[in-house]
C-alpha positions as CSV (number, residue, x, y, z in Angstrom):
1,X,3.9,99.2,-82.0
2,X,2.0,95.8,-82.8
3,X,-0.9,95.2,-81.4
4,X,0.0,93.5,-78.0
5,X,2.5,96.4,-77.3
6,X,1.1,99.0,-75.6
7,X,3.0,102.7,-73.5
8,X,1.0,105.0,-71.5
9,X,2.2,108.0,-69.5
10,X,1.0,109.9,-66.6
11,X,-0.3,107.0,-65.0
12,X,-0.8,107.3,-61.7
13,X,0.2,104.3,-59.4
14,X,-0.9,103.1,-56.1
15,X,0.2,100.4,-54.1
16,X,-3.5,100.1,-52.0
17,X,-3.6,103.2,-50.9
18,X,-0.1,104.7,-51.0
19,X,0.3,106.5,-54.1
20,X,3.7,105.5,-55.5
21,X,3.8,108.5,-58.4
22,X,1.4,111.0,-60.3
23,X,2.7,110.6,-63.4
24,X,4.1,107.3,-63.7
25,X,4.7,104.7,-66.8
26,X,3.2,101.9,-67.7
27,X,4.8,99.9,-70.7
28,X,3.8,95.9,-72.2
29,X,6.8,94.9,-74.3
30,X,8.2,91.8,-75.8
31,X,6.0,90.0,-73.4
32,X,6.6,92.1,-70.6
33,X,4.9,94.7,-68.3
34,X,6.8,97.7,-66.8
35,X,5.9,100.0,-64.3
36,X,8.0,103.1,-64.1
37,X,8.1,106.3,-62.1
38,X,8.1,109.6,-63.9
39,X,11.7,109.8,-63.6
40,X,11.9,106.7,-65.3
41,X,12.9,104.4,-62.5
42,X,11.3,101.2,-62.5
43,X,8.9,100.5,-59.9
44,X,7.9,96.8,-60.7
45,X,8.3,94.5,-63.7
46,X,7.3,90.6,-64.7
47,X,6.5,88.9,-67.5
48,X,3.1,89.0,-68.4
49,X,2.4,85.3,-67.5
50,X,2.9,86.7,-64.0
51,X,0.4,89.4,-64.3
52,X,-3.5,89.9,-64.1
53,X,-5.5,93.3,-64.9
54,X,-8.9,94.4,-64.6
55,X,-11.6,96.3,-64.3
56,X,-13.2,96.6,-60.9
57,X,-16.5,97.9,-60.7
58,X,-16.4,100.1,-57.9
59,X,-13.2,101.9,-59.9
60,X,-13.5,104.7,-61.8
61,X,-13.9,103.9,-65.8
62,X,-9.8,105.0,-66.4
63,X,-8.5,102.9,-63.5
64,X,-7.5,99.0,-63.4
65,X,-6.5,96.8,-60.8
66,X,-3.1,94.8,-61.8
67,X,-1.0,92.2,-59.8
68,X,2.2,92.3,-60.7
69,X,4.1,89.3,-59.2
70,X,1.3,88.8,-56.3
71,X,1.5,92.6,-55.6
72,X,-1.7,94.7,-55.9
73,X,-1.9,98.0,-58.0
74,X,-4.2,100.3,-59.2
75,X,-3.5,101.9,-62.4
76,X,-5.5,105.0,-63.1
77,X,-4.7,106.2,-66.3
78,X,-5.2,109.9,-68.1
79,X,-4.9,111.7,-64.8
80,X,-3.5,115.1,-66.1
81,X,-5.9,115.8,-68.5
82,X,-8.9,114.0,-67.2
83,X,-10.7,113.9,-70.0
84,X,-14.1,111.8,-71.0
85,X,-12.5,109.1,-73.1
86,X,-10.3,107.6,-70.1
87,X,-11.6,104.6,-70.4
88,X,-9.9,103.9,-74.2
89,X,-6.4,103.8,-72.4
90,X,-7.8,101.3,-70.0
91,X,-9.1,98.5,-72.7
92,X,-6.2,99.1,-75.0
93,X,-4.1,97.9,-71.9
94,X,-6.1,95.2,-71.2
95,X,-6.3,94.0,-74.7
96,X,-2.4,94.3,-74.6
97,X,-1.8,91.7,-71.8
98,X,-4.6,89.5,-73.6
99,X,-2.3,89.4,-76.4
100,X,-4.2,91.7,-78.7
101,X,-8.0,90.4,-78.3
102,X,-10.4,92.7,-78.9
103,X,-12.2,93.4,-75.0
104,X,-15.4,91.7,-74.1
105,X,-17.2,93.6,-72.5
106,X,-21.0,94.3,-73.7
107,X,-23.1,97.1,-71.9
108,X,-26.2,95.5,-70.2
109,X,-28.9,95.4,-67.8
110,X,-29.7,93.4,-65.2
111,X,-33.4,92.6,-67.1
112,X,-31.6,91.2,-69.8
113,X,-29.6,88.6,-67.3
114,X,-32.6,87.0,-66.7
115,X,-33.6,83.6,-68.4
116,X,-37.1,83.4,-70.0
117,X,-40.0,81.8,-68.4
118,X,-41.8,79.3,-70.7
């Protein structure tokens, strides 16, 4: 895979809060993002111009927020094994539909947000 491709399985899939499958796929290929059950039936699919992901803050660290042709899903990924590093599956997604860019995102406190007083 090149860096902009990316495959991840037992993703689980909501559509707000109806859970589409447990143990879905999500797949960024040749400039497109797939999202398949586990049986390998496609659930939605667009070219990535048509899609936004990320982060939300109020999500756990392994789940993402994508719309996918104006439709709203939430992507937890790493939901059989649950383990600590669920977050790695999450920016390497991201980073996919970026086109490869390494993820921005810089731990911080809300001290450091604020300007210096002269």
């Amino acid at each position: 895979m090149t860096d902009s491709e990316f495959s991840a399985a037992d993703v689980r899939i909501e559509r707000w809060f109806r859970s589409l499958t447990r143990a879905g796929q999500v797949i960024v290929k040749d400039g497109r993002l797939a999202l398949l059950t586990s049986y390998g039936r496609e659930i939605d699919s667009a070219p990535l111009s048509a899609v936004t992901a990320r982060r939300r803050w109020f999500l756990g660290a392994d789940s993402a927020v994508a719309y996918v042709n104006g439709v709203r899903y939430r992507l937890t990924m790493g939901q059989r094994n649950r383990r600590p590093g669920g977050a790695v599956p999450v920016g390497r997604f991201l980073a996919a539909l970026r086109g490869g860019e390494a993820e921005a995102t810089v731990p911080y406190s809300r001290r450091e947000l604020r300007t210096p007083t002269p």
